[in-house]
mmCIF file as gemmi writes it, N, C-alpha and C atoms, coordinates in Angstrom:
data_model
loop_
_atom_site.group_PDB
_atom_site.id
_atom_site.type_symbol
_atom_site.label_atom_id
_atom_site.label_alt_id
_atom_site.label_comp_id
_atom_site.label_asym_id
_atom_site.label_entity_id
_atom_site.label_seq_id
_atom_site.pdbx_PDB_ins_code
_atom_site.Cartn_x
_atom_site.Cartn_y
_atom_site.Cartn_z
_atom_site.occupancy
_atom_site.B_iso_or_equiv
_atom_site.pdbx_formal_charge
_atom_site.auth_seq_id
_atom_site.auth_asym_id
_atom_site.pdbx_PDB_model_num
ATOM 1 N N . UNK Axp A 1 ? 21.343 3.641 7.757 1 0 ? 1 A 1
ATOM 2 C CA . UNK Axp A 1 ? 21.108 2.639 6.741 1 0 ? 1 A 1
ATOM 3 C C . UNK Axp A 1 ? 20.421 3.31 5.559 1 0 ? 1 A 1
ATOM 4 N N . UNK Axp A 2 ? 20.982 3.494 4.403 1 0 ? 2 A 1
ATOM 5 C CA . UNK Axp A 2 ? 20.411 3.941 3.329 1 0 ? 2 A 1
ATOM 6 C C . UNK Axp A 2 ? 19.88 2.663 2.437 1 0 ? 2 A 1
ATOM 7 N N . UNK Axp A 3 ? 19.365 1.281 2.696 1 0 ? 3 A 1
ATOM 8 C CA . UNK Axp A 3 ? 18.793 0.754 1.843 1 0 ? 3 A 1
ATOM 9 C C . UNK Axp A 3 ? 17.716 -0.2 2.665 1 0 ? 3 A 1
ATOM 10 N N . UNK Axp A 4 ? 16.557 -1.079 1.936 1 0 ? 4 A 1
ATOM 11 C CA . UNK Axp A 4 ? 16.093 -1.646 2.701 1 0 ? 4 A 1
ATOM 12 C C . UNK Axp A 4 ? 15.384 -2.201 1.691 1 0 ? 4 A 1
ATOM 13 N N . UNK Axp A 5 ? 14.272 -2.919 2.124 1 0 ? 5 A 1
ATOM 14 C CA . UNK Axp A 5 ? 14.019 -4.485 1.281 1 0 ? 5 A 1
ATOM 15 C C . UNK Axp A 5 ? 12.109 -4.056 0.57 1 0 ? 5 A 1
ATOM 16 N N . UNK Axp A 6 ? 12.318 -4.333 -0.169 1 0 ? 6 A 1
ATOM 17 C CA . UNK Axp A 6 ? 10.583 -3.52 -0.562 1 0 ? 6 A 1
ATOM 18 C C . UNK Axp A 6 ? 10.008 -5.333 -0.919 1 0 ? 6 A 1
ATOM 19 N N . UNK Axp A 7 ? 8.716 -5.593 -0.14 1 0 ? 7 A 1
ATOM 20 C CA . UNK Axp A 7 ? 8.061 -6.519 -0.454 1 0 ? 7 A 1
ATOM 21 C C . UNK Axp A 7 ? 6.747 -6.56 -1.063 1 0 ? 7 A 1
ATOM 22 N N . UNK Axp A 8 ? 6.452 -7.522 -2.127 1 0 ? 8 A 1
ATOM 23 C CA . UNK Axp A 8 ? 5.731 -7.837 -2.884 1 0 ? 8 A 1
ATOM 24 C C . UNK Axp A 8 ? 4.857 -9.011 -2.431 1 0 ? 8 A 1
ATOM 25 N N . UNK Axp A 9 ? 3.604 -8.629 -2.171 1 0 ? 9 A 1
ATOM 26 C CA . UNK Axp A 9 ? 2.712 -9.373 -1.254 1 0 ? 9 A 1
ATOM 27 C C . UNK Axp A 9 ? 1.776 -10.204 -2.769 1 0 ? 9 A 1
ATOM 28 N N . UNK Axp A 10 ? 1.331 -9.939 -3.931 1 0 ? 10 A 1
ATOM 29 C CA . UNK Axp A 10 ? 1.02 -10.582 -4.344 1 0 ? 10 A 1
ATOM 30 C C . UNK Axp A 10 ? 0.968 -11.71 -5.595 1 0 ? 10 A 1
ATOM 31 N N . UNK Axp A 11 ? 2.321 -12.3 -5.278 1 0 ? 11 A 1
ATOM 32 C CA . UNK Axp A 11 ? 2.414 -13.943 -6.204 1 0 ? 11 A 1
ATOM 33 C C . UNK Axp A 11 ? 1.703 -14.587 -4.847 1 0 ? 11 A 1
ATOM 34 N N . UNK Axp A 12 ? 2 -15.871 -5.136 1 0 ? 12 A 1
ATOM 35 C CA . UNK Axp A 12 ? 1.145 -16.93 -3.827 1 0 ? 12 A 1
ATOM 36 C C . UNK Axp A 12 ? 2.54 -16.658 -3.004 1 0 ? 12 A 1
ATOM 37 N N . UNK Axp A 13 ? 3.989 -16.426 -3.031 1 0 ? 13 A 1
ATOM 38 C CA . UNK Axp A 13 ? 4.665 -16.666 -1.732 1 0 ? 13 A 1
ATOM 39 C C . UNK Axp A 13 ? 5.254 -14.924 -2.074 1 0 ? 13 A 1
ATOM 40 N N . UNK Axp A 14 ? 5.645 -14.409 -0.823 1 0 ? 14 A 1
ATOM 41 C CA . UNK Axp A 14 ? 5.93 -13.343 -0.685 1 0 ? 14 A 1
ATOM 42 C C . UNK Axp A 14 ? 7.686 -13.392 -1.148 1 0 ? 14 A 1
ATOM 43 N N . UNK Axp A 15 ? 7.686 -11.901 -2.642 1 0 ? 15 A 1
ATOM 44 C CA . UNK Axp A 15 ? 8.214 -11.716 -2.774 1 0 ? 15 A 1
ATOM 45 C C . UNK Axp A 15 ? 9.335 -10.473 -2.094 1 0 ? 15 A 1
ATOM 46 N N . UNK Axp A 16 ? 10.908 -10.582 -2.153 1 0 ? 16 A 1
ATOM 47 C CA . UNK Axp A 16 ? 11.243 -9.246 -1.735 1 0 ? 16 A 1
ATOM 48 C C . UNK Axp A 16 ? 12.677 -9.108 -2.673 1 0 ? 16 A 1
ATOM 49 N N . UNK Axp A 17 ? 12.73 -7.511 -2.526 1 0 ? 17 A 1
ATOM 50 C CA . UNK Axp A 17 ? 14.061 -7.22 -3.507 1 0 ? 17 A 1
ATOM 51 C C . UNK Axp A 17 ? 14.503 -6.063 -2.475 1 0 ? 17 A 1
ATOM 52 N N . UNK Axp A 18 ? 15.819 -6.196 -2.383 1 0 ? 18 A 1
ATOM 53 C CA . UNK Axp A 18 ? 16.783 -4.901 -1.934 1 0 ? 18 A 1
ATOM 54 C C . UNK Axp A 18 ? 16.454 -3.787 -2.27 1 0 ? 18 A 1
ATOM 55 N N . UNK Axp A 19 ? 16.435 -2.151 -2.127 1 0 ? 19 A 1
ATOM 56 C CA . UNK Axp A 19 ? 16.063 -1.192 -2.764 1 0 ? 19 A 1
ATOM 57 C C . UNK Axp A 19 ? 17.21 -0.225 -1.597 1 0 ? 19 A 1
ATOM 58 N N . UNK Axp A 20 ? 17.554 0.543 -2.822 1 0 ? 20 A 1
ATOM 59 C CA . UNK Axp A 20 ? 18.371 1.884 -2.027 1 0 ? 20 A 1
ATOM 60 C C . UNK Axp A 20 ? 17.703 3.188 -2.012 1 0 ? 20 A 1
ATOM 61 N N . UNK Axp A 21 ? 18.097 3.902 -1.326 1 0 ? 21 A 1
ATOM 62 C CA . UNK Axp A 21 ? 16.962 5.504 -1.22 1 0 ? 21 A 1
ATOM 63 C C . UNK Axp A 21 ? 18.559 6.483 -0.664 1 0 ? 21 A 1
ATOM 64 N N . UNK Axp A 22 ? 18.224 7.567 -0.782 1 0 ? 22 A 1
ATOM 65 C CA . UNK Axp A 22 ? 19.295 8.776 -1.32 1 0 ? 22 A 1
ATOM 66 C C . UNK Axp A 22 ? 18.488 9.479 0.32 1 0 ? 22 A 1
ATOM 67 N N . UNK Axp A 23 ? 17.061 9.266 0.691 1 0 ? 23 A 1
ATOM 68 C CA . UNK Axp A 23 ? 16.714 9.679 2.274 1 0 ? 23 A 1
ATOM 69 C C . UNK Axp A 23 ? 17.41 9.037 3.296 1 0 ? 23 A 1
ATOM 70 N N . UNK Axp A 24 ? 17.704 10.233 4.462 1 0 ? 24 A 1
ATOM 71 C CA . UNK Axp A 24 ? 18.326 9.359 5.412 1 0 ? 24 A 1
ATOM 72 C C . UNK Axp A 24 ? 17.536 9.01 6.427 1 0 ? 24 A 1
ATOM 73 N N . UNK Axp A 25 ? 17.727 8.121 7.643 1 0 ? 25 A 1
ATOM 74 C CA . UNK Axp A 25 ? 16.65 7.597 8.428 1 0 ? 25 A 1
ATOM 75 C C . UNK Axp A 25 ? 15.893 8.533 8.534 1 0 ? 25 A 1
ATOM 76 N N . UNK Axp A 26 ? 16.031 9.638 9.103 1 0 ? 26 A 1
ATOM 77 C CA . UNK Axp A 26 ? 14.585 10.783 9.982 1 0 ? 26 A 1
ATOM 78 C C . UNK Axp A 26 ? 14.036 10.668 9.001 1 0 ? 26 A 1
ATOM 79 N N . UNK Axp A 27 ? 14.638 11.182 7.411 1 0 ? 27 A 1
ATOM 80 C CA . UNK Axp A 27 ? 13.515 11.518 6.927 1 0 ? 27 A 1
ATOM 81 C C . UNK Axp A 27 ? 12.526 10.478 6.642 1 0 ? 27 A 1
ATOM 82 N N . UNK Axp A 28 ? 12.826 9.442 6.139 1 0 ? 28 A 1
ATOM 83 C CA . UNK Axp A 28 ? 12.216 8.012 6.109 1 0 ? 28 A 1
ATOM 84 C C . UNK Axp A 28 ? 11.408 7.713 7.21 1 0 ? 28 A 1
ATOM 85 N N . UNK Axp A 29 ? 11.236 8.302 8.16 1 0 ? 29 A 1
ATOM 86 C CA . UNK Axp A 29 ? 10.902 8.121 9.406 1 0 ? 29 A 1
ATOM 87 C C . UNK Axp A 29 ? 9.623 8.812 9.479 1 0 ? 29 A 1
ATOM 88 N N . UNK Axp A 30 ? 9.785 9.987 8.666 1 0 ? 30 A 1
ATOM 89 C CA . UNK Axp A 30 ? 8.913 11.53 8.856 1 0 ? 30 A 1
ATOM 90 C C . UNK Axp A 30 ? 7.728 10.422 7.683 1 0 ? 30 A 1
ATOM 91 N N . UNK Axp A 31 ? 6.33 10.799 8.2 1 0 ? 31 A 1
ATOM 92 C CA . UNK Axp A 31 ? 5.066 10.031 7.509 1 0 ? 31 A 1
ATOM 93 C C . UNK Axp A 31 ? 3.886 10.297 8.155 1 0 ? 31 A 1
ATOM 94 N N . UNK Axp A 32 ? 2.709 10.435 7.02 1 0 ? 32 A 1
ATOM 95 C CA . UNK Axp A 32 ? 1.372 10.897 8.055 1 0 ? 32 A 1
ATOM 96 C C . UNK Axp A 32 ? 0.601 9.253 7.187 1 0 ? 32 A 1
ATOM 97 N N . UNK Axp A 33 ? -0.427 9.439 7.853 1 0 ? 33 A 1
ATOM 98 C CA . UNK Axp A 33 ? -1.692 8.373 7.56 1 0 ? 33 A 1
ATOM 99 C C . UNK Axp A 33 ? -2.757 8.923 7.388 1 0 ? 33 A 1
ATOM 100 N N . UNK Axp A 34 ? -3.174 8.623 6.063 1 0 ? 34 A 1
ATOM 101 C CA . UNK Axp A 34 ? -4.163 8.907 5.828 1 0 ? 34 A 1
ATOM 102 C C . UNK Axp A 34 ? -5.568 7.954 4.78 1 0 ? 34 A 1
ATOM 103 N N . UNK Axp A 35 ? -6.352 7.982 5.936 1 0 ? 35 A 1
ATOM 104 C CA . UNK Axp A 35 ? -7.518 6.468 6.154 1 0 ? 35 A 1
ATOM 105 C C . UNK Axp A 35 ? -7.959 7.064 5.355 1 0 ? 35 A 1
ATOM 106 N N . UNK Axp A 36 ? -8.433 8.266 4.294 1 0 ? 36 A 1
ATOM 107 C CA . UNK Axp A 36 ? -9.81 8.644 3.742 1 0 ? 36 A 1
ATOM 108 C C . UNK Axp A 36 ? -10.052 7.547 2.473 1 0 ? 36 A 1
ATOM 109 N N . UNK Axp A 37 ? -11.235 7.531 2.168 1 0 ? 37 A 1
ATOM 110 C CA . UNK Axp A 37 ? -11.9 6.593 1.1 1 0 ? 37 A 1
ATOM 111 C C . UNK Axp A 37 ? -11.914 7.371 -0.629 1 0 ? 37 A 1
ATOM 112 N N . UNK Axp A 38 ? -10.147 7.554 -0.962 1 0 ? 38 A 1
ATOM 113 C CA . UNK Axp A 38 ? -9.932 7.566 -2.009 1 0 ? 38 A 1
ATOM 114 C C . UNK Axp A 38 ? -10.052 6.458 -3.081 1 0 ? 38 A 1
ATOM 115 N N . UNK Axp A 39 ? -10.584 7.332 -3.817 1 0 ? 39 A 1
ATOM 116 C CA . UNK Axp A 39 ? -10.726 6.301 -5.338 1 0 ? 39 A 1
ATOM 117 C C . UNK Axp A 39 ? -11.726 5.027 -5.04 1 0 ? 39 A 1
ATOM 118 N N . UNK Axp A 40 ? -12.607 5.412 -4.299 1 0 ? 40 A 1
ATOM 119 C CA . UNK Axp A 40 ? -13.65 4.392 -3.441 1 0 ? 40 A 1
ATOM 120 C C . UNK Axp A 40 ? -14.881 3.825 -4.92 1 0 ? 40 A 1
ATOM 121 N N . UNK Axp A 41 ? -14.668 5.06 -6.318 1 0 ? 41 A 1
ATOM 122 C CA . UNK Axp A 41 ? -15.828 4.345 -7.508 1 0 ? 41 A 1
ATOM 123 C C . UNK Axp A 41 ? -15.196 3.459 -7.877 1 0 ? 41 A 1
ATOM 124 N N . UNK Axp A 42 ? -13.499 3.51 -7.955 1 0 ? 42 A 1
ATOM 125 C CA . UNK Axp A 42 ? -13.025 2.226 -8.623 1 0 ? 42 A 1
ATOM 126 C C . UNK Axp A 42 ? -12.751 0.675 -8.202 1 0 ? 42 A 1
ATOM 127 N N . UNK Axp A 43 ? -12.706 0.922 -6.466 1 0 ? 43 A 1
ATOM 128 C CA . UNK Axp A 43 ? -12.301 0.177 -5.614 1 0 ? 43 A 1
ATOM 129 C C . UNK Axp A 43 ? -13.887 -0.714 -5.856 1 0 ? 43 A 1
ATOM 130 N N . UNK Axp A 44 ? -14.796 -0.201 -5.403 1 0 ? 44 A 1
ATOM 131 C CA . UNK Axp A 44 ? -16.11 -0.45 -5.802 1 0 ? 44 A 1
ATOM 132 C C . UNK Axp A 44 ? -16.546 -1.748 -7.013 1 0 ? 44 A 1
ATOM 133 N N . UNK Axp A 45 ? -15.957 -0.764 -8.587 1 0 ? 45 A 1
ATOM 134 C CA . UNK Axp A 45 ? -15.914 -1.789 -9.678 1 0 ? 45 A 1
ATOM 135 C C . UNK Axp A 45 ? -15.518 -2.573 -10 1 0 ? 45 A 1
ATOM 136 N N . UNK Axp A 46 ? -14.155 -2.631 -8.523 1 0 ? 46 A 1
ATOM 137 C CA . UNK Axp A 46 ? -12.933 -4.153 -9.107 1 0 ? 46 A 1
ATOM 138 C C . UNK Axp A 46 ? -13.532 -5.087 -8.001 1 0 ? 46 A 1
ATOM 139 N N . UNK Axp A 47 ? -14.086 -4.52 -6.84 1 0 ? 47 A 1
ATOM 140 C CA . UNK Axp A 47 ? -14.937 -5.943 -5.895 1 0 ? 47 A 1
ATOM 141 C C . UNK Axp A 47 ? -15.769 -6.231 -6.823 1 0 ? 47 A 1
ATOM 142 N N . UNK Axp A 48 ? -16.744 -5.426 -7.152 1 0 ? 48 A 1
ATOM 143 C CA . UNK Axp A 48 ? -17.924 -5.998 -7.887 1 0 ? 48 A 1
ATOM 144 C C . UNK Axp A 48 ? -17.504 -7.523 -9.049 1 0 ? 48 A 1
ATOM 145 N N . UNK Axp A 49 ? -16.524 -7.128 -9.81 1 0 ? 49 A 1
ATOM 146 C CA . UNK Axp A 49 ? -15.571 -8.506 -10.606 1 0 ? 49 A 1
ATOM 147 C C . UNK Axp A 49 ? -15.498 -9.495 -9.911 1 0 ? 49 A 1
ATOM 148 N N . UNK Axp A 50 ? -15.186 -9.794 -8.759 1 0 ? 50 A 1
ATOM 149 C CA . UNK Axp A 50 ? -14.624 -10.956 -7.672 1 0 ? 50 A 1
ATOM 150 C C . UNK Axp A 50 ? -15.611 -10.943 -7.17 1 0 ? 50 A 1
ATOM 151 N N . UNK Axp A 51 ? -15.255 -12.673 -6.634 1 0 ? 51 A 1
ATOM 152 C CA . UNK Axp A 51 ? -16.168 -12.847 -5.603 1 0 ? 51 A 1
ATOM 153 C C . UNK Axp A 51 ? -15.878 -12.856 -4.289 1 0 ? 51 A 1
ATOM 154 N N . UNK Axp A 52 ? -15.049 -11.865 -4.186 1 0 ? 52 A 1
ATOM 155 C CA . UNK Axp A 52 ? -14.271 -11.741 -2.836 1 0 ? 52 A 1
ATOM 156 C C . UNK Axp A 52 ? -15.45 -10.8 -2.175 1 0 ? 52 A 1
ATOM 157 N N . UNK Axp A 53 ? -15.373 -10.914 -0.783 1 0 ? 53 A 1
ATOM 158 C CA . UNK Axp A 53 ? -16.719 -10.011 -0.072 1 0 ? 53 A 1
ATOM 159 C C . UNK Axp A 53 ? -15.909 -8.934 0.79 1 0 ? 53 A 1
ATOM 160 N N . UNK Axp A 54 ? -14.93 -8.596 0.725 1 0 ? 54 A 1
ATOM 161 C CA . UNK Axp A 54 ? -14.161 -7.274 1.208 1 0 ? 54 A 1
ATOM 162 C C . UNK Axp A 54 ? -13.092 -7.077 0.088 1 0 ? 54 A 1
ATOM 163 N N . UNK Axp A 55 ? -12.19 -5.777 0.255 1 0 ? 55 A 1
ATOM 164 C CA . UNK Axp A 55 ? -11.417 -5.858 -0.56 1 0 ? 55 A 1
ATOM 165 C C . UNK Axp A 55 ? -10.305 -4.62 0.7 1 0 ? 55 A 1
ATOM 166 N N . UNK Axp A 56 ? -8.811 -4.567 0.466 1 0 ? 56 A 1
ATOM 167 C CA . UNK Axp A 56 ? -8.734 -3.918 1.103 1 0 ? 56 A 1
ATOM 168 C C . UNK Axp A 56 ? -7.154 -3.534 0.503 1 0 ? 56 A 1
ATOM 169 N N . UNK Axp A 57 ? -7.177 -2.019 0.359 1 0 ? 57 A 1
ATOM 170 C CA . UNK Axp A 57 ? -6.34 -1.293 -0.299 1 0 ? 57 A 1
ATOM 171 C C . UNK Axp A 57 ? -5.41 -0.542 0.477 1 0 ? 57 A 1
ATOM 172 N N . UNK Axp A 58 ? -3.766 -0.881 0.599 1 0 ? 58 A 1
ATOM 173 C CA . UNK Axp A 58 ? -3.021 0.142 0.619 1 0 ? 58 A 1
ATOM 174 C C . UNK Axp A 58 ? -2.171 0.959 -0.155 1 0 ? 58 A 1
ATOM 175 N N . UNK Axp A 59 ? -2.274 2.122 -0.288 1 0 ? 59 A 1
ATOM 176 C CA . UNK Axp A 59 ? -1.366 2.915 -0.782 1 0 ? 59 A 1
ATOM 177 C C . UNK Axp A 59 ? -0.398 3.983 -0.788 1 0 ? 59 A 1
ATOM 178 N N . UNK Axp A 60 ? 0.974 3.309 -0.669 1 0 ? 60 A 1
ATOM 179 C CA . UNK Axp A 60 ? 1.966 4.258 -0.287 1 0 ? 60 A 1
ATOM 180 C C . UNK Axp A 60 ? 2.979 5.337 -1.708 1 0 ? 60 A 1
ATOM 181 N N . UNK Axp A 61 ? 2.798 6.064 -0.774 1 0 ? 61 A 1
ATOM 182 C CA . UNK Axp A 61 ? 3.691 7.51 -1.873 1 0 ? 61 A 1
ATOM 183 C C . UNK Axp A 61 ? 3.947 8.312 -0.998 1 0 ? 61 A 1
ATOM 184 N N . UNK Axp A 62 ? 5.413 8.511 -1.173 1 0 ? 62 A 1
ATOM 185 C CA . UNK Axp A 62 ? 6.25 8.914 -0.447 1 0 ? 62 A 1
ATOM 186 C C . UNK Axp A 62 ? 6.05 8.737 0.953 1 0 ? 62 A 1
ATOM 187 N N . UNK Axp A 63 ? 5.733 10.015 1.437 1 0 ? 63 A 1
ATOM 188 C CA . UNK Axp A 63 ? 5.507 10.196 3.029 1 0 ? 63 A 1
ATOM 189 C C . UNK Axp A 63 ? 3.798 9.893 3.675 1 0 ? 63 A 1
ATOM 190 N N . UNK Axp A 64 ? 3.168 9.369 2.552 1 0 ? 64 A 1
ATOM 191 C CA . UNK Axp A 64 ? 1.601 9.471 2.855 1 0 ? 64 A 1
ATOM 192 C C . UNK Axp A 64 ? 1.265 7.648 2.686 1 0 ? 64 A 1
ATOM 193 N N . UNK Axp A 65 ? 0.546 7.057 3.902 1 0 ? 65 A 1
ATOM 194 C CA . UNK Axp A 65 ? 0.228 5.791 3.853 1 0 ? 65 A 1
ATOM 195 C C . UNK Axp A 65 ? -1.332 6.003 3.698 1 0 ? 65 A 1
ATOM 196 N N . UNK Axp A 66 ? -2.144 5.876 2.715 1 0 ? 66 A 1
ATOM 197 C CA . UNK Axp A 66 ? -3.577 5.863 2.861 1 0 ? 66 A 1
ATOM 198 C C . UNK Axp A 66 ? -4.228 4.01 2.533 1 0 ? 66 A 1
ATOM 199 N N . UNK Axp A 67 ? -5.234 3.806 4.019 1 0 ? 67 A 1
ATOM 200 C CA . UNK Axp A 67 ? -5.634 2.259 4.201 1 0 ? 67 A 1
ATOM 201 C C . UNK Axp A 67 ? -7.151 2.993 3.277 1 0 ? 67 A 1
ATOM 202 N N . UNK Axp A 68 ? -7.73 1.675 2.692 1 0 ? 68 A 1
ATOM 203 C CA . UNK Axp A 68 ? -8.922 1.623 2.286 1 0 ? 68 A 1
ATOM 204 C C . UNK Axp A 68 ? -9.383 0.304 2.63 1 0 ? 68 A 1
ATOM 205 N N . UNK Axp A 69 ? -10.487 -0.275 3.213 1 0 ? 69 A 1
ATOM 206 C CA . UNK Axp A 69 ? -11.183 -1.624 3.056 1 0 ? 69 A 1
ATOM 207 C C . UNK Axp A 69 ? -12.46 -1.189 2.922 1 0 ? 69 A 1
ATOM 208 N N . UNK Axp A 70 ? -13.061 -2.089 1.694 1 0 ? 70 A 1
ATOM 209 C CA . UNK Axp A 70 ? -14.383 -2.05 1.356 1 0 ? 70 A 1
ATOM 210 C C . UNK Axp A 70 ? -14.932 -3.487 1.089 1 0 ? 70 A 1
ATOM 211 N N . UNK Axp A 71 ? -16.527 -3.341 1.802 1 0 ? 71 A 1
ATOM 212 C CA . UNK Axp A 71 ? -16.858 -4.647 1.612 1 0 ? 71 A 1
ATOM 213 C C . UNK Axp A 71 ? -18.343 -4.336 0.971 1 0 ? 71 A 1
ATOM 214 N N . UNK Axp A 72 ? -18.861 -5.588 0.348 1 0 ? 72 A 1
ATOM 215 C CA . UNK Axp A 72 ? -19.863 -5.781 -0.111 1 0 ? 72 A 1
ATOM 216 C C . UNK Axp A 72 ? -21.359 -5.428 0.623 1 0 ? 72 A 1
């Protein structure tokens, strides 16, 4: 399968659109994780705005999934 559906988590209802990729499964498959607390001054300055009391960040590129949650 060379295509698959990329979703958009924030309007109020979850959006999704078709997307094609030129990778074939393995490689799509091939991925590390990585938890470290990047970009943690900025993550920092955009809770501080809200009055939300955690905040919690993912970010994907390419083959690298890095989680962040930060709370107050």
């Amino acid at each position: 399968m060379r295509c698959g559906k990329l979703l958009n988590f924030g309007p109020d209802s979850v959006d999704g659109k078709l997307v094609a990729t030129r990778l074939t499964p393995e490689v799509r498959r091939q991925f590390t994780v990585d938890a470290t607390r990047w970009r943690e001054i900025n993550l920092r300055k955009l809770l501080a705005l809200t009055p939300l009391t955690a905040l919690q960040w993912v970010n994907l590129d390419h083959a690298n999934i890095q989680f962040t949650t930060l709370t107050r």
